[in-house]
C-alpha positions in Angstrom: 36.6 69.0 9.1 36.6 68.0 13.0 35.1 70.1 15.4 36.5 70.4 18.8 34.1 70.8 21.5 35.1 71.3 24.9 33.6 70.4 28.2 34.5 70.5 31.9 36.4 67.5 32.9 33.9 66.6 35.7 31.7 65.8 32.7 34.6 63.3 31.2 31.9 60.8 31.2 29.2 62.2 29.9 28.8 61.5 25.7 28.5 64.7 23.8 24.8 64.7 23.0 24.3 65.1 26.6 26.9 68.0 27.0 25.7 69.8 23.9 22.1 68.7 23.2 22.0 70.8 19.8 24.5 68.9 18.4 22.6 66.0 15.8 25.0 65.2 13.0 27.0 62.8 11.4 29.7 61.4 13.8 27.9 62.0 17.4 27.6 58.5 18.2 31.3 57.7 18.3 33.4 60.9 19.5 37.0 60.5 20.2 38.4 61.7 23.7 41.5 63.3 22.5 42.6 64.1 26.0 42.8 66.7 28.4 43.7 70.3 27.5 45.1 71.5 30.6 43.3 70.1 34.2 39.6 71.1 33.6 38.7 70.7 29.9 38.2 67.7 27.7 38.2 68.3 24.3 35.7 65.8 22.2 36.9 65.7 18.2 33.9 64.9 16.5 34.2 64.5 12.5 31.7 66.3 10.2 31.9 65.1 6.8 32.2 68.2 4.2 32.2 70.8 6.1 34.9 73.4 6.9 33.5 75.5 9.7 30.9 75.6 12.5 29.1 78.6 14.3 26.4 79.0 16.6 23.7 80.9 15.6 21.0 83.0 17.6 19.6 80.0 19.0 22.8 78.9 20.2 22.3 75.9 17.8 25.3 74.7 15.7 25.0 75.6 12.0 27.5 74.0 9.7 29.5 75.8 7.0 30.0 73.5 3.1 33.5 72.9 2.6 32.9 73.2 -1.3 31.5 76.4 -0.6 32.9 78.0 2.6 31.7 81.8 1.6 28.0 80.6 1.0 25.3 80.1 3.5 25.6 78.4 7.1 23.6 75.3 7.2 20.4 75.2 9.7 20.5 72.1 12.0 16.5 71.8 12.7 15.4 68.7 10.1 12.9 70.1 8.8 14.8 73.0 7.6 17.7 70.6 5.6 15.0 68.8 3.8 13.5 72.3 2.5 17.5 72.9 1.6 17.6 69.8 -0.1 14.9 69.5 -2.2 15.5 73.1 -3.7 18.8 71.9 -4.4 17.3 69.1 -6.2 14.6 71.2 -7.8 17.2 73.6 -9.0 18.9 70.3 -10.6 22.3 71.7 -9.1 24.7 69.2 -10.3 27.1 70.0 -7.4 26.9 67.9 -3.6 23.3 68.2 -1.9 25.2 69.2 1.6 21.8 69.3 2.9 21.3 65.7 2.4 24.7 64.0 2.9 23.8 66.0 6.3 20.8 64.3 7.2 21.8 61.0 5.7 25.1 61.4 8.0 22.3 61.9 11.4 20.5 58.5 10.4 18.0 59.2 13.0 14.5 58.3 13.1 13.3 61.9 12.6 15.0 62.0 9.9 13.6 58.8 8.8 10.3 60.1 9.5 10.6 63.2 7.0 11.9 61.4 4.3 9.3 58.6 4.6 7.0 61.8 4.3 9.1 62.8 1.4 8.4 59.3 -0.3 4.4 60.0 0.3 4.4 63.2 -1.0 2.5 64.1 -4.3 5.7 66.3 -5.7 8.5 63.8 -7.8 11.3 66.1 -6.8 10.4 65.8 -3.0 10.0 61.7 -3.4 13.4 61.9 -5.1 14.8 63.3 -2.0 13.0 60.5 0.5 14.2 57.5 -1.6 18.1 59.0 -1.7 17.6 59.6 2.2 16.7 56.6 2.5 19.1 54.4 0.4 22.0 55.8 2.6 20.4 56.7 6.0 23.2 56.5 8.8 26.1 54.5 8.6 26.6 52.1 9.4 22.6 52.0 8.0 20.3 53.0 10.1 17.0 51.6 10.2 17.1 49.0 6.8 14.3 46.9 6.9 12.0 50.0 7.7 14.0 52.1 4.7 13.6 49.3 2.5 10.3 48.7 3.0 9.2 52.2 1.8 11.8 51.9 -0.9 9.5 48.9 -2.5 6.1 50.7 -1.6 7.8 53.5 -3.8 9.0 51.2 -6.7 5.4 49.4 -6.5 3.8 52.5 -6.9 4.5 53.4 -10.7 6.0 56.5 -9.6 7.7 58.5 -12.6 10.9 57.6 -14.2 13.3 59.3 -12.3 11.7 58.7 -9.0 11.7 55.1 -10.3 15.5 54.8 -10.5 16.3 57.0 -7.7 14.5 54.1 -5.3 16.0 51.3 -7.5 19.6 52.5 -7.2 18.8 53.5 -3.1 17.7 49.8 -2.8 21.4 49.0 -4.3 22.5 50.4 -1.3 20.5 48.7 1.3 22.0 45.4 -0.4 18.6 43.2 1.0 18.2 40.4 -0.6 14.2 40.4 -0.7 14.2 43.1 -3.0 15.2 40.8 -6.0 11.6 39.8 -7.1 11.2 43.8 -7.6 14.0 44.5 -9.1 13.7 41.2 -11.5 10.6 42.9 -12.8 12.4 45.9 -14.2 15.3 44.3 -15.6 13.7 44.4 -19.2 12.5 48.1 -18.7 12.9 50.6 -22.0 14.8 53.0 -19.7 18.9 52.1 -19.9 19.0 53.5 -16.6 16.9 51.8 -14.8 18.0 49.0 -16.1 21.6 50.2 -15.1 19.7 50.6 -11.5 18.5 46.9 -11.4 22.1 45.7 -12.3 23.3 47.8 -9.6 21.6 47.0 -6.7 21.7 43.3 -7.6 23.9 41.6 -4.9 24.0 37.7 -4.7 21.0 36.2 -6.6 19.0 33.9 -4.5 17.3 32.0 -6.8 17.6 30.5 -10.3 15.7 33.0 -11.9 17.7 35.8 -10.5 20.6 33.9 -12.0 18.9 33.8 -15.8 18.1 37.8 -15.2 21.8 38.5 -14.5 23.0 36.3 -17.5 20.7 38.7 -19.9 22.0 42.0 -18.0 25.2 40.7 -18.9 24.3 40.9 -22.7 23.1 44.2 -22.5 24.5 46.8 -25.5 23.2 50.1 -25.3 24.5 50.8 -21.6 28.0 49.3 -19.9 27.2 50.0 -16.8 24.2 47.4 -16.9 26.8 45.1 -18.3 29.5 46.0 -16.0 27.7 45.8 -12.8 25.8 42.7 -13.9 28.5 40.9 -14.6 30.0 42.0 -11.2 27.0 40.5 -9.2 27.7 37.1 -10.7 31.2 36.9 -10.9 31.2 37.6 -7.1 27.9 35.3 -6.0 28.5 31.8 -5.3 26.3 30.2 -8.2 28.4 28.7 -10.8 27.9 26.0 -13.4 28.4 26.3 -17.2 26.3 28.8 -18.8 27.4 31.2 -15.5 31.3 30.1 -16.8 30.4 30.8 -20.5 28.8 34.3 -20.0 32.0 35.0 -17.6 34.3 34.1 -20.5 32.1 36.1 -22.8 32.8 38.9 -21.2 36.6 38.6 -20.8 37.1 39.7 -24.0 34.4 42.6 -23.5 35.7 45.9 -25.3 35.2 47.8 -21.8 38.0 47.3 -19.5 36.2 47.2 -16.3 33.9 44.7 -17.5 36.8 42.3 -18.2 38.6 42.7 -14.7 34.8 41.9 -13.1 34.8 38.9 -16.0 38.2 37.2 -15.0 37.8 37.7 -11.3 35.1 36.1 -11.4 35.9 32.9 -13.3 39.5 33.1 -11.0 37.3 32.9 -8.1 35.9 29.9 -9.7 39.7 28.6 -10.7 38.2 28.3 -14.1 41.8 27.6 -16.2 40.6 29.6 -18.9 40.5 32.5 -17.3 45.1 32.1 -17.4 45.5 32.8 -21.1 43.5 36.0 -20.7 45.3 37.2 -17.6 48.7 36.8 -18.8 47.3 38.5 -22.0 46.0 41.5 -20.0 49.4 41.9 -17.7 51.6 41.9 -20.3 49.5 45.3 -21.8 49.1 46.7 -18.3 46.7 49.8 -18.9 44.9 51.9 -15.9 43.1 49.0 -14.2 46.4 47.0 -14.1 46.0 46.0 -10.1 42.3 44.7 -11.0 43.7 42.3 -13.4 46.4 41.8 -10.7 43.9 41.3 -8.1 41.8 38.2 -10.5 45.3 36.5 -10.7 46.3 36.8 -7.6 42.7 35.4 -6.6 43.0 32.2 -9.3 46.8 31.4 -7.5 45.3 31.9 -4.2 47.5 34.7 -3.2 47.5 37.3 -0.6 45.2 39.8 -1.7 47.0 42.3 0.4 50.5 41.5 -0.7 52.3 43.7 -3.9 53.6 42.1 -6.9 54.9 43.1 -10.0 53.0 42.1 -13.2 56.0 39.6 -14.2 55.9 37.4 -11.4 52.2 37.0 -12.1 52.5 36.4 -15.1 55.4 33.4 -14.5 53.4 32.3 -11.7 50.2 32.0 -14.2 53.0 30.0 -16.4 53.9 27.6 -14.1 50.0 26.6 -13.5 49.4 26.3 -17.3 52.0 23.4 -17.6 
């Protein structure tokens, strides 16, 4: 949805926070001036994720309808009043969108960063679930990461319960900092598939040697894909290479889960590894759903535009041509 708002055009050059100081969510830092509307109004388009329709309530605050659900309650705009939203959504373990929280994820502002670093303190596991998703995807682009992250690892060092435990694993995924590794390496054996899954996730380029050796195991892993899938994703797309990083790619090239062979072969074609052509050809010649990712690993071995189209066939003759 995109809310116009209107103002004078005397106040052409004033930003929309000023004009309408109730007005606190996703999309108020960069408004687009669509133009005038006649001499003396400017109307500001202003895009709010999810939602289908604004009002003002009693307060003459803005109150913002759920697209998903435009017959059901008006959101409240006060902070403190979304996180109450939210965590009863989560408490209810309502397996449709939190609106409350994409919303205050959307502000990234530092009261909300405030709350949910409350929410992370808090004695209650549902409310801590709330703080650490708040926190993995606060503002974008992010909004205060090094602060978000540091509660994020206070959280994970604090033996918190299992699900609070992979909520702030997999919201550490999202703030992508490298210095969370050393925490993240020290659940990558955990019982729990999913946390496991999390640490795989929220892997981005290993930074040392032993980071390396974690990912190489995660890529063994049997009882859940996704640990495989996203670990061999992190290494195919880092820059360490050498044999035993090769071997596990190949390995996994011949993986019975689709995904995990496109992240496989693009990631020995980014390493122009030859024996990643056999399996290429193989997989373009039985194009299935993921088709353009198999595309996209050739087109990354041949050193193609990764923008440009081509059909399967000339991949495939191109691939030809390099075997001989």
């Amino acid at each position: 949805m995109y809310l116009a708002l209107m103002s004078s055009a005397g106040s052409a050059k004033r930003e929309p926070s000023e004009l309408w100081p109730a007005y606190r969510i996703g999309g108020e830092k960069n408004p687009s001036r669509l133009g005038d509307s006649g001499k003396d109004v400017i109307i500001w388009r202003v895009l709010l994720p999810g939602y289908s329709g604004a009002a003002l309530n009693d307060s003459r605050r803005l109150t913002f309808q759920s697209a998903e659900n435009p017959s059901g309650p008006i959101f409240p705009q006060e902070t403190s009043d979304l996180i109450e939203r939210a965590v009863e959504h989560e408490r209810q373990e309502d397996c449709s969108r939190n609106q409350a929280l994409v919303i205050l994820q959307a502000r990234g502002s530092r009261e909300v960063l405030e709350a949910a670093i409350m929410l992370c303190r808090s004695e209650n596991p549902v409310r801590r679930n709330v703080g650490a998703t708040i926190l993995g995807q606060l503002g974008n682009p992010r909004s205060f990461p090094e602060e978000c992250c540091d509660v994020l690892l206070e959280l994970v060092r604090s033996n918190p319960e299992l699900e609070v435990l992979r909520c702030a694993l997999f919201s550490l995924g999202h703030l992508a900092n490298p210095r969370c590794q050393p925490d993240l390496m020290r659940f990558a054996n955990h019982t729990d598939p999913l946390v496991r899954y999390a640490v795989a996730f929220s892997f981005h380029a290993p930074q040392t040697e032993e980071a390396v050796q974690t990912l190489l195991r995660l890529m063994k892993e049997r009882e859940e894909v996704r640990v495989r899938d996203w670990a061999t994703r992190a290494l195919g797309l880092s820059e360490a290479d050498g044999e035993a990083i090769r071997d596990a790619l190949l390995a996994n090239a011949v993986d019975e889960d689709e995904i995990v062979r496109t992240e496989a072969l693009q990631g020995l074609a980014r390493r122009k590894d030859r024996r990643a052509v056999a399996y290429l050809i193989e997989e373009l010649l039985t194009p299935t759903c993921h088709v353009d990712d198999f595309a996209d690993a050739a087109k990354i071995y041949l050193g193609l535009n990764a923008e440009q189209e081509f059909d399967p066939a000339e991949l495939i003759a191109l691939l030809q041509a390099k075997r001989q």
